[in-house]
C-alpha positions in Angstrom: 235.9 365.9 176.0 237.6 368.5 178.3 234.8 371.1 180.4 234.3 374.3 179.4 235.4 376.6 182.0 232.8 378.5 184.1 234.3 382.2 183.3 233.1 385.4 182.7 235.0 387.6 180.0 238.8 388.4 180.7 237.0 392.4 179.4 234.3 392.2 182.0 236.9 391.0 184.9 239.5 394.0 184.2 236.5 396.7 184.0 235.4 395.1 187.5 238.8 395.8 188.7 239.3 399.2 187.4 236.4 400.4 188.9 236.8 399.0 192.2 240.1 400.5 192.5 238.9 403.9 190.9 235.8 403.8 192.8 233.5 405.1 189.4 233.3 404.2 186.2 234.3 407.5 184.7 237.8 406.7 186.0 237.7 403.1 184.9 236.7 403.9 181.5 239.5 406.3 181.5 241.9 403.1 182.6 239.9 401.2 179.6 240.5 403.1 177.4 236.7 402.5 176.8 233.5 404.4 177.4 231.6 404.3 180.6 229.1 403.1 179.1 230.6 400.0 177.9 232.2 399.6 181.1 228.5 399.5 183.2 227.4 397.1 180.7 230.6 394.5 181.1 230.2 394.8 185.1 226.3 394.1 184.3 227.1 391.4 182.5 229.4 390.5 185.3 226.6 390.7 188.0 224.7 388.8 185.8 227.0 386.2 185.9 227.8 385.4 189.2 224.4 386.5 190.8 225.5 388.8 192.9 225.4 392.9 193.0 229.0 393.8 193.0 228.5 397.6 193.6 226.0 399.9 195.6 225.2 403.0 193.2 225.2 406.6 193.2 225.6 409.7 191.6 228.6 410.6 192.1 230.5 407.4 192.7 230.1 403.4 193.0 231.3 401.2 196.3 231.9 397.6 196.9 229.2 395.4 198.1 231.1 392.7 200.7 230.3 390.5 197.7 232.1 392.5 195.4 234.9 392.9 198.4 235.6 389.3 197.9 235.7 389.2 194.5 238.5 391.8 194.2 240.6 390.2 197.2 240.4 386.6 195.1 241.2 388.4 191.7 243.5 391.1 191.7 246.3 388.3 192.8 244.7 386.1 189.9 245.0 388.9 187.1 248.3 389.7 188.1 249.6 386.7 187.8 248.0 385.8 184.0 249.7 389.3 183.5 253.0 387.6 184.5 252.7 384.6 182.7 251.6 385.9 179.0 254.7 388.6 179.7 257.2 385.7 180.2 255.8 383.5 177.5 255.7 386.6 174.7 259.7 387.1 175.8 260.2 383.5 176.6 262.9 382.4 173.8 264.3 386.2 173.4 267.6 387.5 174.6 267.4 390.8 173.4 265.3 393.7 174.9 265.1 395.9 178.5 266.1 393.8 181.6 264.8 395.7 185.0 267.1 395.1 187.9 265.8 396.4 191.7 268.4 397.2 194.0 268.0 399.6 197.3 270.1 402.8 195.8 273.4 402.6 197.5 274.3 399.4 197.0 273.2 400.1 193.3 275.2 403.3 192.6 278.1 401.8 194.8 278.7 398.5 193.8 275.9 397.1 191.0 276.9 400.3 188.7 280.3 400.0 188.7 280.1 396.1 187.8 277.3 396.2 185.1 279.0 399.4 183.7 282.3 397.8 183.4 284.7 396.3 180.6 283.4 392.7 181.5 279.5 393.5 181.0 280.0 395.3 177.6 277.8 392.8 175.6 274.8 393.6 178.4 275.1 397.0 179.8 272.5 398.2 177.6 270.0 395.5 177.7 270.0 397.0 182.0 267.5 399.3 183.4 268.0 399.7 187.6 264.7 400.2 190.0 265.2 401.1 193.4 263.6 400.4 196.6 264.4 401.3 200.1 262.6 398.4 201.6 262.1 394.9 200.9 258.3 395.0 201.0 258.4 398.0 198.1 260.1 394.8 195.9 257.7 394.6 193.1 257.5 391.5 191.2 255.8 393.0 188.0 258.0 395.8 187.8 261.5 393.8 188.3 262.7 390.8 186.4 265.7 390.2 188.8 266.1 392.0 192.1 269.0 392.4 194.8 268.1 392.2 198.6 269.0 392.1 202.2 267.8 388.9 204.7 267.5 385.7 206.1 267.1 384.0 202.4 263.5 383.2 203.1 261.9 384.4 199.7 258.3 383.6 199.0 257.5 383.9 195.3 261.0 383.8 194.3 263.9 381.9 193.5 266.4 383.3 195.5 270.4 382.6 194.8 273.2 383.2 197.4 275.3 386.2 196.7 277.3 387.4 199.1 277.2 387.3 203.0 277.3 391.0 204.9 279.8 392.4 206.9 279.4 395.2 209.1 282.2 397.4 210.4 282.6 400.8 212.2 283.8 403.2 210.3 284.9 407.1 211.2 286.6 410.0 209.9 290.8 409.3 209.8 290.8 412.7 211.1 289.4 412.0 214.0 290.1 408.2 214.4 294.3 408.4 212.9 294.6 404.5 215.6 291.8 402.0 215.6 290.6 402.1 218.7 290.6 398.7 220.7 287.9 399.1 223.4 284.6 397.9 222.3 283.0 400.1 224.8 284.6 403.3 224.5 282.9 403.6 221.0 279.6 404.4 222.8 281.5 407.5 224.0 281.3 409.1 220.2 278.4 410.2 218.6 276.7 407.5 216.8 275.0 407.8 213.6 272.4 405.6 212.6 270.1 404.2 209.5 266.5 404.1 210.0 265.9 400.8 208.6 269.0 399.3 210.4 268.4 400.5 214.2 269.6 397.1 215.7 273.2 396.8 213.7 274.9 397.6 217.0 273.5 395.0 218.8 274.5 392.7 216.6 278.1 394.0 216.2 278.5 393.6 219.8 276.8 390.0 219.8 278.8 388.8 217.4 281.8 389.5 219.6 279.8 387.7 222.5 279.7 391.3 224.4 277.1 392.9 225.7 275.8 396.1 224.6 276.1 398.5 227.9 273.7 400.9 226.7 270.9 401.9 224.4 272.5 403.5 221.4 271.1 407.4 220.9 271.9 408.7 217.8 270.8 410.5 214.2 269.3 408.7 212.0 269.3 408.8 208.3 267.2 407.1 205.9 270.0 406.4 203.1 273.1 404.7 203.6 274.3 407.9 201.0 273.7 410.3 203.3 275.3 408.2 206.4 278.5 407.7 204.5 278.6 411.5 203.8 277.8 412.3 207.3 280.5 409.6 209.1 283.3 410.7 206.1 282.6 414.3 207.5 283.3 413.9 210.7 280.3 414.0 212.7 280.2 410.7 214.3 280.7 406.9 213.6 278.2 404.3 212.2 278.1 400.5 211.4 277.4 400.3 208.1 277.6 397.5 205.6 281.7 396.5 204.3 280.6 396.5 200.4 279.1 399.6 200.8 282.4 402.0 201.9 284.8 399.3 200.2 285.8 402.4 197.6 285.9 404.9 201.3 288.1 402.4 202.7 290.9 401.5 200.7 291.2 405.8 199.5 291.6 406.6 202.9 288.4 408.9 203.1 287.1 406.6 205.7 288.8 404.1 208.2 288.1 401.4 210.4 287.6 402.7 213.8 287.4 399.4 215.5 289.3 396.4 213.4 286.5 393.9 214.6 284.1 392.6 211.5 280.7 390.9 212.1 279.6 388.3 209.7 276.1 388.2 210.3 273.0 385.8 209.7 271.9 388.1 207.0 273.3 388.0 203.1 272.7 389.7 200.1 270.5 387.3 197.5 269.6 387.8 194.0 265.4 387.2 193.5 264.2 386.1 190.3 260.2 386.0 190.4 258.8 382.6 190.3 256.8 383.8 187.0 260.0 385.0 185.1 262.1 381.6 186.0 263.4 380.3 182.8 263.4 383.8 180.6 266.1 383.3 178.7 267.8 387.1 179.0 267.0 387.0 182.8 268.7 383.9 182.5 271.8 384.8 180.9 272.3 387.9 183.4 271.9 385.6 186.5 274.6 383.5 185.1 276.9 386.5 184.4 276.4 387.9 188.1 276.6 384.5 189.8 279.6 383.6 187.7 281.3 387.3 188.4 281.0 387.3 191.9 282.4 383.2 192.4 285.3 384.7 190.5 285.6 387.1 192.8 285.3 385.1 195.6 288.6 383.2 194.4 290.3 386.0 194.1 
């Protein structure tokens, strides 16, 4: 005969958390949805339980004992992840209902729109919700069910599926820049704009090409690959900025090439599926449809 396991209530766990993260039980029973009250009595019973004081007392507001410290470091991880797995077992075997896609917000108004919005995604367009992120670190596992990102394809809590390697190129007004120019070095003699996030893509442009950069690169920075492209199409400078993301620029004219050199680099563009949600059959059927979309285009 199987052990019973040695667990307090799932209630008295979640009113343990909530307080701990509100610091008072006022706010936690707000979170409940429960009266502070009840919630004292589950984090008693709690205490009870494991045989340790969880929280120093006052009037106006309750702290962590290092025991209670240690509890909340083991469990938050623990609930979230029994969060994850009743989520992906109520919406198992469905293929209908609200998909969330992260993707940083240029490459999702610029490329991910477009493709999701167009005649070949008319039986899933509105299935699609889009969250954005800036960085990789803001990726948040409960919030997306699929997510598009930037690196080295070393994902930890994901299942993570080529999509397309990134090419950087140096782009300008065609105003100022009518001829490439063919001088590696006389670029540095422009202003350079920059994105925050991406300070060392001229160092790589340049090591790619086996060249040393001559100097330290001094420029503007932006935090948005929007505003960069607005900036660079306006005429105030150049920037290395990602091929996919000024494809449209490019082939209208309102941006050119100002040197014809494109770096591959080690870096490529992945699509994440969070361990949890593997298997999901509507997260699923959109992976297929993105993988299969961009193979096709690929060949073509």
């Amino acid at each position: 005969m199987p052990m019973r396991r040695r667990i307090p209530s799932i209630t008295a766990l979640l009113c343990f958390e909530a307080a701990a993260k509100a610091e008072g039980f006022v706010r936690a029973a707000e979170t409940m949805n429960i009266t502070q009250s009840a919630v004292s009595r589950q984090i008693q019973q709690l205490e009870a339980f494991v045989g340790q004081s969880l929280f120093t007392r006052s009037k106006q507001r309750v702290k962590l004992t290092a025991a209670g410290k240690s509890l909340l470091a083991e469990l938050s991880p623990l609930l979230e992840n029994l969060e994850l797995a009743i989520l992906k077992t109520k919406s198992h075997n469905s293929a209908e209902g609200t998909l969330n896609i992260g993707v940083y917000p240029t490459l999702g108004s610029r490329w991910l729109m477009p493709l999701i919005m167009g005649p070949e995604a008319d039986r899933i367009r509105h299935l699609l919700n889009l969250v954005t992120y800036l960085q990789n670190s803001e990726i948040d596992p409960s919030l997306v069910d699929l997510a598009i990102a930037q690196g080295d394809g070393r994902w930890s809590g994901y299942r993570a599926d080529h999509l397309m390697s990134e090419t950087l190129v140096v782009v300008g007004s065609p105003n100022q820049f009518p001829e490439p120019l063919r001088d590696q070095d006389s670029l540095l003699e422009h202003r350079i704009l920059q994105h925050s996030t991406r300070p060392q893509s001229w160092q790589i442009w340049f090591n790619e090409q086996g060249l040393r950069l001559s100097r330290r690169i001094i420029g503007p920075m932006f935090s948005q690959f929007d505003m960069l492209i607005d900036a660079t199409r306006n005429g105030h400078g150049i920037a290395i900025i990602p091929e996919i993301l000024v494809r449209s620029e490019l082939r209208q004219g309102s941006l050119v090439k100002v040197h014809p050199y494109e770096a591959i680099t080690n870096s490529a563009y992945f699509l994440l599926t969070p361990e949890a949600k593997v298997g999901v059959v509507r997260i699923e059927r959109i992976r297929k449809w993105l993988l299969t979309h961009l193979r096709t285009e690929k060949r073509h």
